[in-house]
Backbone bond lengths (Angstrom), bond angles and torsions (degrees), N, CA, C in turn:
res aa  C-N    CA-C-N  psi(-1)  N-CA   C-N-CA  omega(-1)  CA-C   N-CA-C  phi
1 X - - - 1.449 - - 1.528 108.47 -
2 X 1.501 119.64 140.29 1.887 130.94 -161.70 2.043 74.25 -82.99
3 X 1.368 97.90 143.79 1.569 113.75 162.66 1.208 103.46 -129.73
4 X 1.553 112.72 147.52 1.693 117.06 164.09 1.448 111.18 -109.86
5 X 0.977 130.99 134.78 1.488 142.23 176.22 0.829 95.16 -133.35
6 X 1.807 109.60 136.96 1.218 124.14 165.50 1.866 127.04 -72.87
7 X 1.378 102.60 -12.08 1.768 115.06 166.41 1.620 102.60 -71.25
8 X 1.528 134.55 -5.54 1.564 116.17 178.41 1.882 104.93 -84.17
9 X 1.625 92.11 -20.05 1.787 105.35 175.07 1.575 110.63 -73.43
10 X 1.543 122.61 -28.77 1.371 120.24 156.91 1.748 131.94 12.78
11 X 1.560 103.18 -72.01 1.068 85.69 157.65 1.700 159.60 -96.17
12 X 1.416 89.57 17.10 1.847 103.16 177.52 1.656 92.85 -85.18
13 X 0.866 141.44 -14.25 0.996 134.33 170.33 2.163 121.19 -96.03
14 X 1.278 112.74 -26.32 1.023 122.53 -166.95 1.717 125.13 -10.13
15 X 1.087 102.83 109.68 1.187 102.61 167.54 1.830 143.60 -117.30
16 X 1.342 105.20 90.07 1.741 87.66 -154.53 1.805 115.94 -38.44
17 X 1.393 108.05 171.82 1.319 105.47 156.00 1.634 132.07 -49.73
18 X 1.541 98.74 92.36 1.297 105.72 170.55 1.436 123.05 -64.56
19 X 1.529 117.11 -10.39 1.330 102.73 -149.65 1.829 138.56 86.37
20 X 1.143 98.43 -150.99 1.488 92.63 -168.38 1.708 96.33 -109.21
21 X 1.829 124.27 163.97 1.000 88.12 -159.02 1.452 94.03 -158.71
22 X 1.201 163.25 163.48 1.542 138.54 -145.39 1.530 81.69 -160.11
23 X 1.590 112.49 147.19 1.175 114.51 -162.10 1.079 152.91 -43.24
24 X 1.742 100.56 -45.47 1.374 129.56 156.84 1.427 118.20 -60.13
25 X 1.509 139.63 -4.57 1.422 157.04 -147.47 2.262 81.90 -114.50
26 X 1.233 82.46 -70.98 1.463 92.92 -169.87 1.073 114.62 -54.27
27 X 1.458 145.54 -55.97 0.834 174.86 -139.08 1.711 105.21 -85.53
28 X 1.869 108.40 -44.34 1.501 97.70 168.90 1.488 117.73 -93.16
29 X 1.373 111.10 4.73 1.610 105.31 167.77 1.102 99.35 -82.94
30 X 1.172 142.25 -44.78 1.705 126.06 -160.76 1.749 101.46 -120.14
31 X 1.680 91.36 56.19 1.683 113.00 163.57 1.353 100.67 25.79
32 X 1.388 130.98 65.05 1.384 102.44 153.46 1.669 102.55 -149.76
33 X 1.129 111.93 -161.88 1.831 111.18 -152.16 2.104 87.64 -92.75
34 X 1.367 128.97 -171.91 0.923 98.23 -163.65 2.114 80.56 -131.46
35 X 1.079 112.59 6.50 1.482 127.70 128.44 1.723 109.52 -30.57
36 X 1.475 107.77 -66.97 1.824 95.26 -156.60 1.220 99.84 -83.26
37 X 1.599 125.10 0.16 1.674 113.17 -174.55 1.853 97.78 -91.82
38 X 1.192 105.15 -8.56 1.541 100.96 -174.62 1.224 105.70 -99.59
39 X 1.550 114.59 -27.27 1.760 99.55 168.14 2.084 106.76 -86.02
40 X 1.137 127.28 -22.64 1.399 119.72 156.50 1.610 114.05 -40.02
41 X 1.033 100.38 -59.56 1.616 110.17 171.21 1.284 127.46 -29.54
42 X 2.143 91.74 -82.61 1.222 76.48 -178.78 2.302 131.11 -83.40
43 X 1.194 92.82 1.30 1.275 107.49 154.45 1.196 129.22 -46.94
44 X 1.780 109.39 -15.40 1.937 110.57 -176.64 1.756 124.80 85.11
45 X 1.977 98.15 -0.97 1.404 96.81 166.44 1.510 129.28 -83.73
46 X 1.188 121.55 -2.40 1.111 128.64 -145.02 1.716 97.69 -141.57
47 X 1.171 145.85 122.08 1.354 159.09 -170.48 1.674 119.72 -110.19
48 X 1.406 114.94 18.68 1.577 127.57 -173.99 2.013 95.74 -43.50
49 X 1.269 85.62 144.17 1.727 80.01 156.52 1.517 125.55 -124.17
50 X 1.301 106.03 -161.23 2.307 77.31 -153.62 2.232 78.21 -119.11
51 X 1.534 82.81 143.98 1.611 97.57 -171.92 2.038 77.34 -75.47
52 X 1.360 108.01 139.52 1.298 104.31 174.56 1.429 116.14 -101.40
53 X 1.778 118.81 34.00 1.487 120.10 171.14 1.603 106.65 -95.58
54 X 1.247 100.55 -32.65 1.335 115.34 168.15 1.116 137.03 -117.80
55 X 1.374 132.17 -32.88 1.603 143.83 -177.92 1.312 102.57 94.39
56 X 0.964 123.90 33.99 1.660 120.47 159.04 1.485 113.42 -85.84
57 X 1.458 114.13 143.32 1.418 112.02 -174.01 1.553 99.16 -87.01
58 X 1.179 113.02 131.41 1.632 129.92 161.54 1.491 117.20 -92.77
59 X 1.046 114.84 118.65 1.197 135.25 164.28 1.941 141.90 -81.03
60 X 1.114 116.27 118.29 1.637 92.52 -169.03 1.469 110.42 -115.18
61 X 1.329 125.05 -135.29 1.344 125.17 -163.27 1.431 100.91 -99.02
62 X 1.361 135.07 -41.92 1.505 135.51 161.40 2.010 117.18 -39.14
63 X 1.195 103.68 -33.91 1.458 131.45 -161.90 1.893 97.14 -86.93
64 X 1.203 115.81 -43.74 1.307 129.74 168.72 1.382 118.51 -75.26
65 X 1.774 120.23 -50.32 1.615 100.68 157.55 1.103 141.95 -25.10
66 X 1.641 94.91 -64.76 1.329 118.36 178.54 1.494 120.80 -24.78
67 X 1.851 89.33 -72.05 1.639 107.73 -177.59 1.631 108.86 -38.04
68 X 1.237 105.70 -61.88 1.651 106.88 -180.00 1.133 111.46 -49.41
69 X 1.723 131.13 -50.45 1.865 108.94 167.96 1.100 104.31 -50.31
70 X 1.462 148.33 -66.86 0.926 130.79 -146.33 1.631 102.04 -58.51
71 X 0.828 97.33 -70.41 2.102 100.69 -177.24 1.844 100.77 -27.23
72 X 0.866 110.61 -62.76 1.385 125.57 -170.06 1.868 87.99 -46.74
73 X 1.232 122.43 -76.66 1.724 137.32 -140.26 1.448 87.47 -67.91
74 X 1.542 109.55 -33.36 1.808 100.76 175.28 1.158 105.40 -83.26
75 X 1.582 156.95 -56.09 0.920 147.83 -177.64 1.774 103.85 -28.94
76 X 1.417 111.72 -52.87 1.684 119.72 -166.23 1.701 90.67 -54.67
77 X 1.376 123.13 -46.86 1.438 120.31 -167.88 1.564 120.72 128.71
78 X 1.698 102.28 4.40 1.605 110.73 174.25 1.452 111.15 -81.93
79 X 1.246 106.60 129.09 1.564 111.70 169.92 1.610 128.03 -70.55
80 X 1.340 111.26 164.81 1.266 97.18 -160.96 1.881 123.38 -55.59
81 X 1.609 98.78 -37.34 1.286 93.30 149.17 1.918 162.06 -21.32
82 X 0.927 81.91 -61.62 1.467 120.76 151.97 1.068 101.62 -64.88
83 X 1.235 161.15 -88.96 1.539 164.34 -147.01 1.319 93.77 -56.19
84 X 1.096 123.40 -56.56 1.406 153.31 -159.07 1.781 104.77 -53.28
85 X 1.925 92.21 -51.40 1.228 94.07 -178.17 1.594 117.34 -76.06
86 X 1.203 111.85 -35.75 1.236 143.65 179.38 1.566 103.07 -38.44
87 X 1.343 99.98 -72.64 1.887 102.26 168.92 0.812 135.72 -44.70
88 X 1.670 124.15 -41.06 1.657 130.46 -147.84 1.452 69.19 -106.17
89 X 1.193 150.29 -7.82 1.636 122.71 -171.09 1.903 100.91 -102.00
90 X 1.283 94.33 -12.18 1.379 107.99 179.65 1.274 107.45 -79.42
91 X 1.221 134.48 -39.07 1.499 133.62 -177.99 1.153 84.43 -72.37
92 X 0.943 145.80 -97.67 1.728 162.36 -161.59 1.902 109.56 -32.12
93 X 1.542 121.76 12.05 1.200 116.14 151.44 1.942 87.05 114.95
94 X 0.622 124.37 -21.97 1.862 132.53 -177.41 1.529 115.14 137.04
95 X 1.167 125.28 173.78 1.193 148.23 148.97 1.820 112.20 -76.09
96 X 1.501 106.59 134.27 1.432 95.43 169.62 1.069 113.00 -91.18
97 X 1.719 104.80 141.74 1.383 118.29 161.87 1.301 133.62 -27.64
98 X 1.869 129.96 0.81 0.865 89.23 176.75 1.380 95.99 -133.10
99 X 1.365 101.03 3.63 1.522 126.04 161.26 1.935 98.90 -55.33
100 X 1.389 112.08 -60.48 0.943 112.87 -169.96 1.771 126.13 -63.97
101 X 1.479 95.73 -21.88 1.174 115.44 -174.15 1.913 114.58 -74.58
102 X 1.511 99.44 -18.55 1.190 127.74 -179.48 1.701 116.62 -73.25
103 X 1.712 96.92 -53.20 1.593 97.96 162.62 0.929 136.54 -66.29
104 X 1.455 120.74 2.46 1.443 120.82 -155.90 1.788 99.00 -136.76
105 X 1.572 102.75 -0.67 1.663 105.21 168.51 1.536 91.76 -86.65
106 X 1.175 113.16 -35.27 1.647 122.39 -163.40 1.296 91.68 -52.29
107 X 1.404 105.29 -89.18 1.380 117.58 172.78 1.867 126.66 -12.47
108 X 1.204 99.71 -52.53 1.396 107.86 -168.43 1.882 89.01 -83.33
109 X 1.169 126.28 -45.44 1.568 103.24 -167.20 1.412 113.20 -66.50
110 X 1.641 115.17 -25.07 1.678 135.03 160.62 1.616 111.74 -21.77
111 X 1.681 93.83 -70.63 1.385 115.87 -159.41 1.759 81.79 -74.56
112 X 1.307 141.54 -78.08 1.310 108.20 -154.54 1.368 132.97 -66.39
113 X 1.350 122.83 7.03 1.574 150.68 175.23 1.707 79.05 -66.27
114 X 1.719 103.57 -83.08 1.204 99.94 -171.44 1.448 134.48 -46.25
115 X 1.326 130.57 -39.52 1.420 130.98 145.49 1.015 112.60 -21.15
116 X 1.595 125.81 -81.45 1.144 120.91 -143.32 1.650 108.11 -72.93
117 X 1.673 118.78 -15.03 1.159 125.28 -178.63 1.429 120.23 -73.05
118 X 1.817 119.51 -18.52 0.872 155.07 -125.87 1.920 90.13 -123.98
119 X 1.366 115.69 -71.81 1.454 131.82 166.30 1.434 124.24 -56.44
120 X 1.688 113.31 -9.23 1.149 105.47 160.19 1.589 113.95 -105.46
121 X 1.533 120.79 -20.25 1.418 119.20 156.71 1.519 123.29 -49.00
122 X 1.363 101.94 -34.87 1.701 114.15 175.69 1.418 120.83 -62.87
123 X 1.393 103.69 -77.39 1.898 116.76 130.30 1.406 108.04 14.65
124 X 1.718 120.26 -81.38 1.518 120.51 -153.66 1.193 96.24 -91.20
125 X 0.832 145.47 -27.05 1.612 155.71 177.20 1.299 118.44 -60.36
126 X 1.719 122.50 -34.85 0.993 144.46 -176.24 1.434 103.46 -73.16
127 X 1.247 106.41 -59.77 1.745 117.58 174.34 1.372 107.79 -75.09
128 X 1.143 149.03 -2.41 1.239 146.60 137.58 0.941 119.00 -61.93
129 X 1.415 132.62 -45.99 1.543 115.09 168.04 1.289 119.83 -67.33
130 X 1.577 126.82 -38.80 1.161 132.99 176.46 1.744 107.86 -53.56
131 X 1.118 119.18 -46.43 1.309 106.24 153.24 1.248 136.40 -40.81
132 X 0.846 125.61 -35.17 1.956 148.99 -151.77 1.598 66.31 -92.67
133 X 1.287 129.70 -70.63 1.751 107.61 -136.84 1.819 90.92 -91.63
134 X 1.014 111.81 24.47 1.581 105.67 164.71 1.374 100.84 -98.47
135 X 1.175 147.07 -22.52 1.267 145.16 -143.76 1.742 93.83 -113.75
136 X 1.499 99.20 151.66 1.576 91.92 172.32 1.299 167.33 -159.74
137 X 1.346 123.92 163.69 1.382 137.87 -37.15 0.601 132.34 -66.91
138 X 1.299 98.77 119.48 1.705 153.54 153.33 1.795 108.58 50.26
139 X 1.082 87.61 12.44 2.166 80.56 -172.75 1.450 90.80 -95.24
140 X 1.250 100.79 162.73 1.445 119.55 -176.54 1.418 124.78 -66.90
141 X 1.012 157.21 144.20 1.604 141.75 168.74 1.691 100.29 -110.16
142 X 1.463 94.67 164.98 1.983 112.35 -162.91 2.095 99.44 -49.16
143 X 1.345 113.51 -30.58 1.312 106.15 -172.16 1.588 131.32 -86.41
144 X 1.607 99.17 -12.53 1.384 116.37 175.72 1.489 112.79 -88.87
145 X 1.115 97.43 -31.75 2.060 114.14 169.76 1.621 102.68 -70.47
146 X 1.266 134.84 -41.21 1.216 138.11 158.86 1.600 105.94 -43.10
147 X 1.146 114.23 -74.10 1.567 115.72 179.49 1.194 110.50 -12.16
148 X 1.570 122.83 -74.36 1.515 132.88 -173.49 1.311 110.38 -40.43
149 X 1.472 133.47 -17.62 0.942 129.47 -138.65 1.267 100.75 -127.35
150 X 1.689 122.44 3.58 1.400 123.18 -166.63 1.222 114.14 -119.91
151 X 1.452 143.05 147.37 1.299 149.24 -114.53 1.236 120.18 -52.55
152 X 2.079 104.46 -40.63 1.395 125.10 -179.70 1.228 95.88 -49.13
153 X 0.659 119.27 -79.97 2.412 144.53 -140.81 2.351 74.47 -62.11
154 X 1.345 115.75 -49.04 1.956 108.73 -151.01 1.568 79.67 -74.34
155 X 1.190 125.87 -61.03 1.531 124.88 -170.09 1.608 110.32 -36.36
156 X 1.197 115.03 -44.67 1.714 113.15 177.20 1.656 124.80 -65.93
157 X 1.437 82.92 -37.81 2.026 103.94 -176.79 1.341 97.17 -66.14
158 X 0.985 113.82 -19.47 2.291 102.96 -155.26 1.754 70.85 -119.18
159 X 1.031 137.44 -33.31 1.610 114.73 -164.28 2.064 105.71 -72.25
160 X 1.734 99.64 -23.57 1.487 104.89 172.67 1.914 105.63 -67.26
161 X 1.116 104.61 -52.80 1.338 96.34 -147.33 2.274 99.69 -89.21
């Protein structure tokens, strides 16, 4: 049976042994605010262990991969869930292929929902301006700016996000 593990991605991320590594440390190698390493954290992505002179979480080079899949698996459009699953199936020898094959129909029927929700906002927008430059000139008046604002045009905006 095909498995995906996220350790065969290992090296797009590579990171030698940094060592040990305190939040703000970690946080500017894998560009991000040191806010999202504490909600990674406490979310269960991230496995730091706590220096016991103080209770600060230490972080190492496994702990820093990670972060970058995660950045990466959200960039693609998987939710944390998904990420979630993605990992713990990764420690555990892979995810099966067809398990995996499953997140990524998800994913993909997601994203073209969103497209197409996306191409008809564009769509009305398009003819909204074309309106705008019929009128004149061409600036908008208080009732066409209303338009945008009425169920069609809110129903699409809130159906993206």
């Amino acid at each position: 049976m095909l498995a995906f593990s996220p350790l065969i991605y290992r090296d797009l991320f590579h990171a030698s042994d940094v060592g040990t590594m305190k939040v703000n440390e970690i946080a500017n190698l894998a560009d991000v605010s040191p806010d999202t390493v504490r909600f990674y954290n406490r979310e269960g992505l991230l496995r730091p262990r706590k220096d016991p002179r103080n209770g600060y979480n230490l972080y190492n080079s496994e702990d820093l991969w990670r972060l970058r899949f995660v950045r990466v698996a959200n960039k693609l459009g998987f939710n944390l869930r998904e990420v979630k699953v993605i990992l713990s199936h990764g420690t555990e020898g892979g995810l099966a292929g067809s398990d995996l094959k499953e997140l990524f129909t998800d994913r993909l029927c997601r994203l073209d929902q969103e497209l197409k929700e996306l191409k008809r906002l564009r769509d009305d927008m398009k003819t909204t301006v074309q309106v705008w430059r019929q009128m004149p000139d061409g600036a908008p008046n208080g009732h066409s700016v209303q338009e945008l604002a009425s169920p069609r045009y809110s129903r699409r905006l809130i159906a993206l996000h």
